[in-house]
Backbone as CSV, one residue per row, in Angstrom:
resi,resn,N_x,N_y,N_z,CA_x,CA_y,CA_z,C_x,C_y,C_z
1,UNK,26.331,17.346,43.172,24.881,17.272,43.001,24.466,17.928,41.690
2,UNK,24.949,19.086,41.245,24.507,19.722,40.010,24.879,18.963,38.711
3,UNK,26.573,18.647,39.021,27.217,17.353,37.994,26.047,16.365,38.103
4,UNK,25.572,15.659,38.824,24.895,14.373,38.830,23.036,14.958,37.804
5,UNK,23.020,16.199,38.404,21.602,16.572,37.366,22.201,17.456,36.658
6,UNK,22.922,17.688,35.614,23.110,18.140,34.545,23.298,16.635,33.743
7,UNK,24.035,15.465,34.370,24.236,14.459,33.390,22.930,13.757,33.253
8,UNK,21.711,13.765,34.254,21.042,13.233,34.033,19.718,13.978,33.171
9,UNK,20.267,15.435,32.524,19.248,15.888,31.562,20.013,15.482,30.477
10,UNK,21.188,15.383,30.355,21.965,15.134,29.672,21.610,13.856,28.901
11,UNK,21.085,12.696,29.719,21.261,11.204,29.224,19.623,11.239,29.277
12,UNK,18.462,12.208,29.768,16.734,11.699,29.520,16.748,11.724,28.291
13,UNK,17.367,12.576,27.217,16.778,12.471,26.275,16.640,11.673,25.434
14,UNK,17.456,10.217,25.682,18.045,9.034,25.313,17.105,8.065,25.806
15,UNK,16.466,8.284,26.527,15.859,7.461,27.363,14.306,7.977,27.384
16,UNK,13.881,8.985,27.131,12.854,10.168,26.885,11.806,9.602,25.619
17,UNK,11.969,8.736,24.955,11.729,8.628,24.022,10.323,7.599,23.724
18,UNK,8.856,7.715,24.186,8.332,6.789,24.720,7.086,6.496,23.365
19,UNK,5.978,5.592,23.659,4.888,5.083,22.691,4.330,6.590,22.113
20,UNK,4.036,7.323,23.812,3.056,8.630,23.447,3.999,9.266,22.316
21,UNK,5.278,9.565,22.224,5.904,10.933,21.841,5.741,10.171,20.476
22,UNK,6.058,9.221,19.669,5.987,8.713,18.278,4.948,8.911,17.554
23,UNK,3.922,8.087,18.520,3.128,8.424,18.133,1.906,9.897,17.887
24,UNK,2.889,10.653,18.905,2.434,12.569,18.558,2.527,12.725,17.315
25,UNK,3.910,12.240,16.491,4.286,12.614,15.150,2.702,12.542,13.905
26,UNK,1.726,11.520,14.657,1.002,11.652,13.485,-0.521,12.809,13.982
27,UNK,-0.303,13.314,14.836,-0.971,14.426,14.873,-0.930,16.107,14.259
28,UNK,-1.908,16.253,13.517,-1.727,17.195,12.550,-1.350,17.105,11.047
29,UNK,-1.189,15.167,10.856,-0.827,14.878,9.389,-2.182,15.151,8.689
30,UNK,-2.267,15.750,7.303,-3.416,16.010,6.599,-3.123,14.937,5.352
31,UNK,-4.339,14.073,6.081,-4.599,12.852,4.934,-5.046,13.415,3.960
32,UNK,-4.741,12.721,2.875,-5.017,13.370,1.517,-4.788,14.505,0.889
33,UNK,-3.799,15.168,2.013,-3.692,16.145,1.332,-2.516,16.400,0.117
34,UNK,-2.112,17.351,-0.510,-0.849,17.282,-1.500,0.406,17.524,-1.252
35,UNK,1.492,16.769,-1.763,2.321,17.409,-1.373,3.087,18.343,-1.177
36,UNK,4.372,18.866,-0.560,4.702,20.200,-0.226,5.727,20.245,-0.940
37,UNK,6.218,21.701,-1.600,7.455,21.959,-2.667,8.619,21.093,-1.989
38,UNK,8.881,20.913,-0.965,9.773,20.186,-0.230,10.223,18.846,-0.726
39,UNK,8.982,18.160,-0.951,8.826,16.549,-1.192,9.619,16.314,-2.262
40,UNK,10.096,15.126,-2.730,11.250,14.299,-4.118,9.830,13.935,-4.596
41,UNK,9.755,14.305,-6.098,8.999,13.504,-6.892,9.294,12.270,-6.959
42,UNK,8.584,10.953,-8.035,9.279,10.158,-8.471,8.109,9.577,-9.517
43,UNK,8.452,8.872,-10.299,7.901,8.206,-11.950,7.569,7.124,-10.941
44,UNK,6.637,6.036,-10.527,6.616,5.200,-10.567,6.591,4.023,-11.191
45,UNK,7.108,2.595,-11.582,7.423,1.864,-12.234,6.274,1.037,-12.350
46,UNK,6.084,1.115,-14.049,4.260,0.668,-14.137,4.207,-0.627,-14.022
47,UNK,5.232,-1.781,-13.695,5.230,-2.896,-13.682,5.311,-3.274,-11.827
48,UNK,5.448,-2.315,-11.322,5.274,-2.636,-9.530,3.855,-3.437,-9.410
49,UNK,4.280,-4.191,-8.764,2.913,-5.039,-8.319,1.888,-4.894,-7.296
50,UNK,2.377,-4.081,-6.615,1.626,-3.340,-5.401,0.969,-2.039,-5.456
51,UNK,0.262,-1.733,-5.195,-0.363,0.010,-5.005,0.747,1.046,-4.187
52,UNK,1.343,-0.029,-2.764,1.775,1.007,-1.591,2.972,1.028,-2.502
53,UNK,3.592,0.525,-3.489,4.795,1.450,-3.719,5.182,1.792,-5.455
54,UNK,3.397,2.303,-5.376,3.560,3.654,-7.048,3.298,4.482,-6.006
55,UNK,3.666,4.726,-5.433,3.674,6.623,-4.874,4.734,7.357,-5.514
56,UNK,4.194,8.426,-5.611,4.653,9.775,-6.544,5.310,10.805,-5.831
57,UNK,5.228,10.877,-4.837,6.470,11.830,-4.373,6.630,11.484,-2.729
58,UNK,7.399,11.487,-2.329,8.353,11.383,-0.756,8.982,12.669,-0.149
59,UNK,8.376,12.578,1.156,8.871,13.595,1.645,8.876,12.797,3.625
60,UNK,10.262,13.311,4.176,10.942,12.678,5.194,11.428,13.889,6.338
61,UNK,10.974,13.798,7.297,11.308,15.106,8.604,11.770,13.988,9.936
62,UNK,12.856,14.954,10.736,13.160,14.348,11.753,12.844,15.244,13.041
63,UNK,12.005,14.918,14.162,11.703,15.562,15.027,11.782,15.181,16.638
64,UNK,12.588,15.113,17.385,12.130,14.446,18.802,12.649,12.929,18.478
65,UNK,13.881,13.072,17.874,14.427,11.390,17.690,13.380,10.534,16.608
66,UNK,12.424,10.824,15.907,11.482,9.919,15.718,11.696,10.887,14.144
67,UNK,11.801,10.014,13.210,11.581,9.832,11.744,10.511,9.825,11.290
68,UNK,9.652,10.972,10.278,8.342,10.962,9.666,8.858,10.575,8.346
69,UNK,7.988,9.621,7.731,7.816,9.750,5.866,6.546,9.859,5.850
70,UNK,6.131,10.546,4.750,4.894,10.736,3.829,5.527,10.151,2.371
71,UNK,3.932,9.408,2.157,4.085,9.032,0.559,3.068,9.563,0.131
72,UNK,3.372,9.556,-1.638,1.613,10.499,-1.748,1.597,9.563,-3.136
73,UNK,0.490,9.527,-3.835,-0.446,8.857,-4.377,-1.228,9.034,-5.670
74,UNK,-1.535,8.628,-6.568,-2.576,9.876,-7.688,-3.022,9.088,-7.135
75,UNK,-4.622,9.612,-6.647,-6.199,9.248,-6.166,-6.827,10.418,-6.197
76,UNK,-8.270,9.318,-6.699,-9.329,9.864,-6.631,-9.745,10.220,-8.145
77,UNK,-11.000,10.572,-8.193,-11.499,10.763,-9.746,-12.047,12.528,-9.351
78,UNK,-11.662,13.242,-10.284,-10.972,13.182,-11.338,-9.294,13.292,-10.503
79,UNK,-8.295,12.566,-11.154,-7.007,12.105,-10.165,-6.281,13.279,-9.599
80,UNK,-5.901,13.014,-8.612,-4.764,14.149,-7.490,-4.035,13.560,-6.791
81,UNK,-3.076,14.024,-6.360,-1.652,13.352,-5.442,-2.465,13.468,-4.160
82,UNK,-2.171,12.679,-3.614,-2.866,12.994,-1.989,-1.846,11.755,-0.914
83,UNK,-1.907,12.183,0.498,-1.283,11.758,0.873,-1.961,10.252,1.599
84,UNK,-0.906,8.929,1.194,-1.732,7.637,1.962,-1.110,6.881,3.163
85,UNK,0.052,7.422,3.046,0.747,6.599,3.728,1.874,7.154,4.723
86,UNK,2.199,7.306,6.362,2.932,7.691,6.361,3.820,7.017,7.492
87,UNK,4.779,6.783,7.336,5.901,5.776,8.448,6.589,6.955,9.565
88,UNK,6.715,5.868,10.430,7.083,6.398,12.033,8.335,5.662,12.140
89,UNK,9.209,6.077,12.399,10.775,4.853,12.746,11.526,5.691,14.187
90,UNK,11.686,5.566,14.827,12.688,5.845,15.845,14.352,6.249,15.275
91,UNK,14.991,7.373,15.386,16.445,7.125,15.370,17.052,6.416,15.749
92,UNK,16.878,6.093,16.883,17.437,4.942,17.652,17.228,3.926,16.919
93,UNK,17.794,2.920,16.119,17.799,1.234,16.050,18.380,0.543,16.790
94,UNK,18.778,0.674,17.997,19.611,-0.245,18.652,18.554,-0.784,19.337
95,UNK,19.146,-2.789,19.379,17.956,-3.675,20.174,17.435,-3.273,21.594
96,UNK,18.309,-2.282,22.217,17.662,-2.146,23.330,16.541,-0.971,23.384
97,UNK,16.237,0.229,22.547,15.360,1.017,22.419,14.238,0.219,21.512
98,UNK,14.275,-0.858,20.938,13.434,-1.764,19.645,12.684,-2.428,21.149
99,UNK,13.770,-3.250,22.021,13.369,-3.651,23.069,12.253,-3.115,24.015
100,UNK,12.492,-1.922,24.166,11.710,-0.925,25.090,10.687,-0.392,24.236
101,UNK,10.666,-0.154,23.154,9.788,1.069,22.533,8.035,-0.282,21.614
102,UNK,8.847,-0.992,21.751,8.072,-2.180,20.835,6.828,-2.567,21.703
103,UNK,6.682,-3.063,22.974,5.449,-3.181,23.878,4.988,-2.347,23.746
104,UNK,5.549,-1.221,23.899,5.104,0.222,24.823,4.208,0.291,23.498
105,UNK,4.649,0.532,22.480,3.768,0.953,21.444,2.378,-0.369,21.070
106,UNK,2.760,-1.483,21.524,1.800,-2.643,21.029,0.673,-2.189,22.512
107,UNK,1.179,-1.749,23.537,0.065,-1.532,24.663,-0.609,-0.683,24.440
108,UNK,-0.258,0.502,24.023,-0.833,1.797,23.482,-1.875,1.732,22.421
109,UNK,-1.489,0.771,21.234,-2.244,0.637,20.160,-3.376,-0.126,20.567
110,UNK,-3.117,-0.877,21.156,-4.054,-2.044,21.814,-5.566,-1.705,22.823
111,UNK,-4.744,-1.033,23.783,-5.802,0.347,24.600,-6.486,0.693,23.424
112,UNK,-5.811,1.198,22.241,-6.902,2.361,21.719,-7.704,1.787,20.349
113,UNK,-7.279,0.493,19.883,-8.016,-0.527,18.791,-8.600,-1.433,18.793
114,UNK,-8.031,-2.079,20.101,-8.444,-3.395,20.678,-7.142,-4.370,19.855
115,UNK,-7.259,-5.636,20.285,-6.549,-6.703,19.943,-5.997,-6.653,18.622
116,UNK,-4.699,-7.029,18.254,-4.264,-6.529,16.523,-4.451,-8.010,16.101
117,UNK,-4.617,-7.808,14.588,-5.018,-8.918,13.749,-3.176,-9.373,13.167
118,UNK,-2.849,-10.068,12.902,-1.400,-10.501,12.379,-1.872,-10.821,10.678
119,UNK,-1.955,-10.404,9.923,-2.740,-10.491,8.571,-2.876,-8.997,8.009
120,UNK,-3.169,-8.847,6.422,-2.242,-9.613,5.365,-0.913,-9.546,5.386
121,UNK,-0.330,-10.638,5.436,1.194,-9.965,4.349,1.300,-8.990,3.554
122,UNK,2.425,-7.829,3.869,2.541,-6.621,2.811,4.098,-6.877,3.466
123,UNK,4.822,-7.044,1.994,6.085,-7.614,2.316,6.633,-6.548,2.144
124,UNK,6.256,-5.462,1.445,6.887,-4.005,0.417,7.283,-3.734,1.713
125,UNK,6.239,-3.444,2.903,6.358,-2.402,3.957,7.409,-3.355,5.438
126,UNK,7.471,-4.838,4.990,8.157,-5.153,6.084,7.339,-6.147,6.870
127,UNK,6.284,-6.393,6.459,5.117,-7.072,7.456,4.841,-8.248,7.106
128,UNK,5.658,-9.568,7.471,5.654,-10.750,6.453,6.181,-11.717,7.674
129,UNK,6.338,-13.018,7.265,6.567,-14.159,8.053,7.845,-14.243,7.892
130,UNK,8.447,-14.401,9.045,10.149,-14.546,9.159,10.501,-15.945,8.283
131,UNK,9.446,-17.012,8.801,10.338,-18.293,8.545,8.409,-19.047,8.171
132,UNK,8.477,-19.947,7.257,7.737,-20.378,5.908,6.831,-20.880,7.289
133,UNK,5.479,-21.253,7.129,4.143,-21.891,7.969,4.261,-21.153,9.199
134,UNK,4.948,-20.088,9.611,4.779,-19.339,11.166,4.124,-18.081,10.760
135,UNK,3.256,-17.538,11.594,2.482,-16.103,12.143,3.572,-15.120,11.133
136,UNK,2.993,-14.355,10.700,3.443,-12.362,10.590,3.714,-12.636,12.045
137,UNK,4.890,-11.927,11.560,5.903,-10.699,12.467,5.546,-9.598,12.710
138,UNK,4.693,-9.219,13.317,3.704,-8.060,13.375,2.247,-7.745,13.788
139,UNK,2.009,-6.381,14.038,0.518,-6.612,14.431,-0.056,-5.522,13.762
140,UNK,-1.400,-5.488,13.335,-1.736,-4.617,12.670,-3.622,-4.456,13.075
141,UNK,-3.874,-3.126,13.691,-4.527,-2.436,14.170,-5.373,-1.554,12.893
142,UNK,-6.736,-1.717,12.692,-7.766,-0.375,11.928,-8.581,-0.010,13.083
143,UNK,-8.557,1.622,12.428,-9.380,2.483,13.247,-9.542,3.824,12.518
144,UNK,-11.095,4.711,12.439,-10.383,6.008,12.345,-10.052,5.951,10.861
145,UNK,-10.590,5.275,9.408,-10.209,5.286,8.576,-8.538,4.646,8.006
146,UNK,-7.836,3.938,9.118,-6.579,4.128,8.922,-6.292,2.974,9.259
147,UNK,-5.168,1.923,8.600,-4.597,0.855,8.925,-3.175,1.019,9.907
148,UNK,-2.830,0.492,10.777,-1.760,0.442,11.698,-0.964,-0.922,11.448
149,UNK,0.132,-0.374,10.576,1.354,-2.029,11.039,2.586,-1.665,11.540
150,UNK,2.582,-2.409,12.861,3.825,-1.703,13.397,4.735,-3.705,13.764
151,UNK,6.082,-3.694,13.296,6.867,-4.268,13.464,8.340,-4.036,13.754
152,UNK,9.031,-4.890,14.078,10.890,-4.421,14.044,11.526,-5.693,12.946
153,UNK,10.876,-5.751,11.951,11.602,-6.596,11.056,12.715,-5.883,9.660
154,UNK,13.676,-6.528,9.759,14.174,-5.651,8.495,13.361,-5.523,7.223
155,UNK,13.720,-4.477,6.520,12.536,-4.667,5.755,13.475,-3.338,4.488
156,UNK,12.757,-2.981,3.570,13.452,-2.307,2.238,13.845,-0.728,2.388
157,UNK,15.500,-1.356,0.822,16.040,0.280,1.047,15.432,1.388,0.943
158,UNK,14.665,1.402,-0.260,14.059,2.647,-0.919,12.912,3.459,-0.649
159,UNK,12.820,4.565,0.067,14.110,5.931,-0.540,14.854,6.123,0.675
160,UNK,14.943,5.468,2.315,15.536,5.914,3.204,16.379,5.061,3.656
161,UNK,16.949,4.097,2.775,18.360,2.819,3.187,17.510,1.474,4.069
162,UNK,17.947,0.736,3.940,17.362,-0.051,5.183,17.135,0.087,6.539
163,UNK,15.737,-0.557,6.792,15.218,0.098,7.932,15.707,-1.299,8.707
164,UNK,15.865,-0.943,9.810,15.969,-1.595,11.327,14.990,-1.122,12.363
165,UNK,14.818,-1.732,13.586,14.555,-1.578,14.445,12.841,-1.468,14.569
166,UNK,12.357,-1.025,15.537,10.588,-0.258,15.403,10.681,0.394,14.088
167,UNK,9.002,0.024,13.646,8.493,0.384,11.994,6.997,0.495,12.620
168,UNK,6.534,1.734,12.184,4.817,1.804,12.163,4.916,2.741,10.897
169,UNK,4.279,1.459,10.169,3.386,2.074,8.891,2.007,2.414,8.814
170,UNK,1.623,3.664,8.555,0.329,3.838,8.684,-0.503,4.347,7.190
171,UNK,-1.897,3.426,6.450,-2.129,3.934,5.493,-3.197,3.949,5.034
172,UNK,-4.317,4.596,4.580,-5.562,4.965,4.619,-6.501,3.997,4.350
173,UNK,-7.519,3.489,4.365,-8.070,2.869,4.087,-8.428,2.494,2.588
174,UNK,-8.311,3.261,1.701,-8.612,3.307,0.082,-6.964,2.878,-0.400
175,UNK,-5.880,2.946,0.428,-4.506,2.475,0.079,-4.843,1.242,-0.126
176,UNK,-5.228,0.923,1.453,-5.565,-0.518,1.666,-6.125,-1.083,1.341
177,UNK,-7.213,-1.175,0.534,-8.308,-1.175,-0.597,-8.180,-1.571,-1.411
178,UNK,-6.840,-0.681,-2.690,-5.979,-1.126,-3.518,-5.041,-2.289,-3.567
179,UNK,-4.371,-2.109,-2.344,-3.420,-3.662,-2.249,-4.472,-4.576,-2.228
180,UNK,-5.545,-4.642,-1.656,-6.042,-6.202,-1.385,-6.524,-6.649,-3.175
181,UNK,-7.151,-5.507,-3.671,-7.210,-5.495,-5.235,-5.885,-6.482,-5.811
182,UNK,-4.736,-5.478,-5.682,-3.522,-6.730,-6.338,-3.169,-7.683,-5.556
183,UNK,-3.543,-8.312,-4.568,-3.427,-9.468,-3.845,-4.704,-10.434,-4.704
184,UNK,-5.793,-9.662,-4.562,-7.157,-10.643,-5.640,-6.373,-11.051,-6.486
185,UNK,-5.957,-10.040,-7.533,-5.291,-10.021,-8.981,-4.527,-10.902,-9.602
186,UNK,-3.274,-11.110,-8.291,-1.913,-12.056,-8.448,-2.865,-13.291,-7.817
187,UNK,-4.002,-13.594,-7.288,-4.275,-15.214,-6.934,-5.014,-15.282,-8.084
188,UNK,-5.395,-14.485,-8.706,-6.803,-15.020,-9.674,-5.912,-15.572,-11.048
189,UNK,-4.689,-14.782,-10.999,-3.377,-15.106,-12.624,-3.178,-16.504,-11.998
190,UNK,-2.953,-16.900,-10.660,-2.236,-18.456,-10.496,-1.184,-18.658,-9.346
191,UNK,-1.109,-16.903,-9.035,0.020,-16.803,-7.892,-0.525,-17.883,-6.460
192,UNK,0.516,-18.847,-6.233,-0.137,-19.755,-5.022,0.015,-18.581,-3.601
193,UNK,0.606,-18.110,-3.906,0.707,-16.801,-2.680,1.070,-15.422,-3.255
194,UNK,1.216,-14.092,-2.384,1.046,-13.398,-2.611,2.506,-12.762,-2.795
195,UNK,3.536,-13.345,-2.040,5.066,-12.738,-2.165,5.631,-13.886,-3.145
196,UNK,4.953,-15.124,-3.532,5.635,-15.915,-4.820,5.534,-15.655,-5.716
197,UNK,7.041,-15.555,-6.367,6.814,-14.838,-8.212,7.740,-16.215,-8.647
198,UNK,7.673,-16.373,-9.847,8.043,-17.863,-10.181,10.088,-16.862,-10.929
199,UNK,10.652,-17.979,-11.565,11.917,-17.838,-11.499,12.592,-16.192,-12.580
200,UNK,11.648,-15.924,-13.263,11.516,-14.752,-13.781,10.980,-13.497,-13.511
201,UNK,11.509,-12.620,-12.698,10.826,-11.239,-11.743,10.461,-10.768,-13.168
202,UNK,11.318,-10.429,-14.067,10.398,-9.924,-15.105,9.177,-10.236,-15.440
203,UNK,8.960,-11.763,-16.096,7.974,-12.395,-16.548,6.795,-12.129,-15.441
204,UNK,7.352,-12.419,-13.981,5.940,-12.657,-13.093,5.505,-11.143,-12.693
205,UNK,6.127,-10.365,-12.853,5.632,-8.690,-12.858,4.250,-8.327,-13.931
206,UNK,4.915,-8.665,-15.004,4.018,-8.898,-16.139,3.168,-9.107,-15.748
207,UNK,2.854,-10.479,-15.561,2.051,-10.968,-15.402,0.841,-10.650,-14.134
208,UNK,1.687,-10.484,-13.166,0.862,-9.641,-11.843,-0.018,-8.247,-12.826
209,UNK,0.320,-7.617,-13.649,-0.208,-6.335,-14.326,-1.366,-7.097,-15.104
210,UNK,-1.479,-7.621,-15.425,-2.597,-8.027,-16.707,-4.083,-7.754,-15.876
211,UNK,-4.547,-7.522,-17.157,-6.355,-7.429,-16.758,-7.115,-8.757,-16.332
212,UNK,-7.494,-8.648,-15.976,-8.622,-9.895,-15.100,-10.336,-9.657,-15.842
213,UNK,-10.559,-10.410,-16.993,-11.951,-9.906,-17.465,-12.647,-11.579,-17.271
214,UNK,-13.910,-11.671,-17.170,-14.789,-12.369,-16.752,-16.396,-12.883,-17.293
215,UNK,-16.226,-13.708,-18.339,-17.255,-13.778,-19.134,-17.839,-15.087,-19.030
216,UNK,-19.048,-15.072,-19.422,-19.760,-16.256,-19.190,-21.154,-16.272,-19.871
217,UNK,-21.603,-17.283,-20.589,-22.910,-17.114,-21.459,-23.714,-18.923,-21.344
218,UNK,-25.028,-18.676,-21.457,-25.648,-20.189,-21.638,-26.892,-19.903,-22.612
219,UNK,-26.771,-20.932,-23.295,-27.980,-21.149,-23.995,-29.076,-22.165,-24.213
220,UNK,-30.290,-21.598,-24.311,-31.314,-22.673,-23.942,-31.978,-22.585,-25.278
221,UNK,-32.757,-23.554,-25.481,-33.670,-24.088,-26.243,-35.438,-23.555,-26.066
222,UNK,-35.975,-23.043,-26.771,-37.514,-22.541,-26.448,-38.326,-23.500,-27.042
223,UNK,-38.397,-23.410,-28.374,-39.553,-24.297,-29.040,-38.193,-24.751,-30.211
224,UNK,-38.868,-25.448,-31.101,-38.370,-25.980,-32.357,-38.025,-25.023,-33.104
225,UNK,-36.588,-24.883,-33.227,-36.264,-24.165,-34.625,-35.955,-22.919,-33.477
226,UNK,-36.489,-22.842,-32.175,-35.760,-21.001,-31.711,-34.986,-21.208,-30.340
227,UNK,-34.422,-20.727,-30.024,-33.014,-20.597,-28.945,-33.005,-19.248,-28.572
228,UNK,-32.362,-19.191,-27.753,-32.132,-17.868,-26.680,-30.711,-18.251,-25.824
229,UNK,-30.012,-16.992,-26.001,-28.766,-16.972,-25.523,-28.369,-16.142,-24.820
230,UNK,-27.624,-16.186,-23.292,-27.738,-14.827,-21.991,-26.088,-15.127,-22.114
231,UNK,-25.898,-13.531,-22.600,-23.974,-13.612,-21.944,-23.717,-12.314,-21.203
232,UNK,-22.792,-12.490,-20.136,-22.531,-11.752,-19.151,-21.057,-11.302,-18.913
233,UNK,-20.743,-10.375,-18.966,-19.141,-10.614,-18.166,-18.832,-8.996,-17.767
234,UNK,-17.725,-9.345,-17.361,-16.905,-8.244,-16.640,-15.599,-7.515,-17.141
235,UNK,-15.271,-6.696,-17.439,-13.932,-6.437,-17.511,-12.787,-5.599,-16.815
236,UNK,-12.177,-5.641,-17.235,-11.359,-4.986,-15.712,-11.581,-5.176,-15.081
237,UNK,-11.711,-6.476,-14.224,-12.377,-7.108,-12.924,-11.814,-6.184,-11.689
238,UNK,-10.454,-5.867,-11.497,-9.629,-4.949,-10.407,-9.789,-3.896,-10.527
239,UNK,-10.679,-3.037,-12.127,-10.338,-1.612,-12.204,-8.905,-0.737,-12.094
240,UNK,-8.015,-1.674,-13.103,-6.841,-1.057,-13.041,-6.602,-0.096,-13.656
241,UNK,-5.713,0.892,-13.729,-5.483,2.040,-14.510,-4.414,1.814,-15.154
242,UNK,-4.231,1.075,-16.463,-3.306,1.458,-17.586,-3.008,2.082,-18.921
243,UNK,-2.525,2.181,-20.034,-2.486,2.577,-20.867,-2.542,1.203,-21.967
244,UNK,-3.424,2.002,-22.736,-3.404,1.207,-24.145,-2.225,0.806,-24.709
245,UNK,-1.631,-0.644,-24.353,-0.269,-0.621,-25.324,-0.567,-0.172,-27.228
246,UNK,-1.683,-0.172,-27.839,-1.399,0.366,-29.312,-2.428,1.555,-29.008
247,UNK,-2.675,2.065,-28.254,-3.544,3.148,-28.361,-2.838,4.648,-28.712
248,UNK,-1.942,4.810,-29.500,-1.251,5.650,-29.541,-1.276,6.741,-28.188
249,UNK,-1.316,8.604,-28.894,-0.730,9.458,-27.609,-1.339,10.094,-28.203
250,UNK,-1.927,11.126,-26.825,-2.886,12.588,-27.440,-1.984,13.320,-26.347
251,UNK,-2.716,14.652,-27.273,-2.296,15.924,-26.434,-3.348,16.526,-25.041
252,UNK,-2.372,17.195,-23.894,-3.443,17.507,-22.595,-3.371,18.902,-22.928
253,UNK,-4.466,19.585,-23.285,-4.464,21.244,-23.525,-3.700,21.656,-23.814
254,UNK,-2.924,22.770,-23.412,-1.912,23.570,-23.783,-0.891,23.142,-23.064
255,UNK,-0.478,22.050,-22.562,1.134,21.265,-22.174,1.793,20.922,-23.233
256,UNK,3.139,21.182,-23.073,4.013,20.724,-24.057,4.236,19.260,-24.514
257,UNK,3.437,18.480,-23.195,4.022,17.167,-23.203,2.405,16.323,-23.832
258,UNK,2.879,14.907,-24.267,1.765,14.387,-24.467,1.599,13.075,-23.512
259,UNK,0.604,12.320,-23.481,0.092,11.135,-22.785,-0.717,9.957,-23.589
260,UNK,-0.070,8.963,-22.925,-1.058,7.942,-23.059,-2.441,7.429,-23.488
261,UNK,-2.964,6.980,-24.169,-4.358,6.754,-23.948,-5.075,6.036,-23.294
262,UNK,-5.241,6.060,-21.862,-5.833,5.171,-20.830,-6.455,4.086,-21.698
263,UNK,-6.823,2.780,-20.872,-7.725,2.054,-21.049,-9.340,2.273,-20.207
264,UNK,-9.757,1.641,-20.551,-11.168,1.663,-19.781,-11.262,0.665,-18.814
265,UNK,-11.826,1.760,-17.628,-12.353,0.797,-16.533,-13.141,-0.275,-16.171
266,UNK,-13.205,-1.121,-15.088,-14.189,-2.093,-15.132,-15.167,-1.721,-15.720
267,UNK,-15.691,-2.453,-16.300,-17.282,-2.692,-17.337,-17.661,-4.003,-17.074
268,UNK,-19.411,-3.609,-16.935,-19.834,-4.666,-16.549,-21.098,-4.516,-17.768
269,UNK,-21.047,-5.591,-18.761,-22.275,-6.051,-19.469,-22.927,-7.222,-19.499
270,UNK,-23.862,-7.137,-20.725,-24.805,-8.243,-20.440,-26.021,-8.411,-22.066
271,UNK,-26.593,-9.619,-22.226,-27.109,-9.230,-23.752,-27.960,-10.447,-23.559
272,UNK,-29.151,-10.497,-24.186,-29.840,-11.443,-24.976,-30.091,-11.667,-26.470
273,UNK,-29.822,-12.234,-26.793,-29.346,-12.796,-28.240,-30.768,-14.188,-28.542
274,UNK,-31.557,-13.796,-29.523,-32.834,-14.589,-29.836,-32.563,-15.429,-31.160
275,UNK,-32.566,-16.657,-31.555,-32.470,-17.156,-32.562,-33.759,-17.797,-33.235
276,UNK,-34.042,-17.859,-34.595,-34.863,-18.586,-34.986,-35.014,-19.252,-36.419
């Protein structure tokens, strides 16, 4: 009898592992906040096409079988690292805990969001259509400032190897904000979708980066001999943050290092122009 309950504390904890306890992990996360000496920096690559993956530093804890990441972010004006994003994975990948843990968590979310939407594609994080004209593989829940995508699709190495099994990505609303920005961005260049890049990843990276400006003018006729002319436009239609490719480099106070010279943000003008 003692053999039979020692093996069976032995084997709950294997089995112990339910929607509530995963989802505990995100209690007590401080959105936005900075990261901890702990965290891996990293340079992000200014040609990434997405927002969710220029994050600037990573940091990864294991607690109760269940895997935390935090990503963090420059946001906000004037800019700071803050935290947007943070993933839930199970230790366990085997199909039979993916099996068990996958409802449990879609019932839970469901109780507390209502019905999940299967939309947008965010392929970075794993949340995409298995096979071409079928549904996302996935469901994805807002509430509470916060987007919910939870799937079991394979999905990318970097920085913790390939993931398997249950995936809940969770990421703030102003994350989410940003991606739909470079989703506008890449349809407005010509992209027929949002994960198609044509036969050059270089070239179509590029190209995903470029500014989106927006101009438009008409002119009318008043009397004989005078005209009037209205032009309007936009620039930086997405409000992206890059650097002047010829804008040379200034110095930041007393740092050793120097920087970039940003470009300027969306601008929106406008003019009347009188002829006679």
């Amino acid at each position: 009898m003692i053999r039979a309950a020692l093996l069976l504390f032995a084997v709950s904890p294997l089995f112990g592992q339910t929607a509530a306890a995963l989802l505990a992990r995100l209690d007590g996360v401080r959105w936005e906040g900075p990261p901890t000496a702990a965290c891996t920096p990293r340079i992000p690559v200014q040609l990434d096409i997405y927002a969710t993956v220029e994050w600037t530093h990573h940091c990864a804890d294991t607690r109760d079988g269940v895997i935390r990441e935090s990503f963090f972010y420059v946001f906000g004006e004037p800019a700071r690292i803050a935290r947007l994003r943070v993933d839930l994975l199970p230790v366990d990948e085997s199909p039979e805990n993916t099996a068990r843990l996958l409802p449990a968590l879609q019932r839970t979310l469901t109780a507390r969001f209502g019905p999940p939407a299967h939309e947008p594609e965010l392929r970075e994080i794993g949340f995409y259509h298995l096979r071409y004209g079928q549904p996302i593989v996935g469901d994805h829940w807002m509430g509470g400032g916060l987007h919910y995508f939870l799937h079991a699709n394979l999905s990318g190495g970097y920085p913790m190897t390939i993931r398997r099994g249950v995936q809940l990505v969770v990421i703030t609303d102003r994350l989410f904000a940003e991606r739909a920005q470079d989703a506008l961005i890449l349809r407005a260049e010509g992209f027929s979708g949002e994960a198609h890049e044509d036969d050059n990843p270089v070239r179509a990276r590029l190209k995903a980066r470029m500014l989106v400006n927006l101009r438009s003018g008409y002119q009318w006729k008043l009397v004989e001999g005078a005209s009037m002319r209205l032009d309007a436009g936009i620039d930086n239609l997405g409000n992206r943050k890059y650097d002047l490719p010829l804008g040379g480099r200034y110095w930041i106070g007393d740092k050793t290092g120097n920087s970039s010279v940003p470009g300027m943000g969306r601008s929106i003008y406008g003019g009347l122009t009188f002829q006679f």
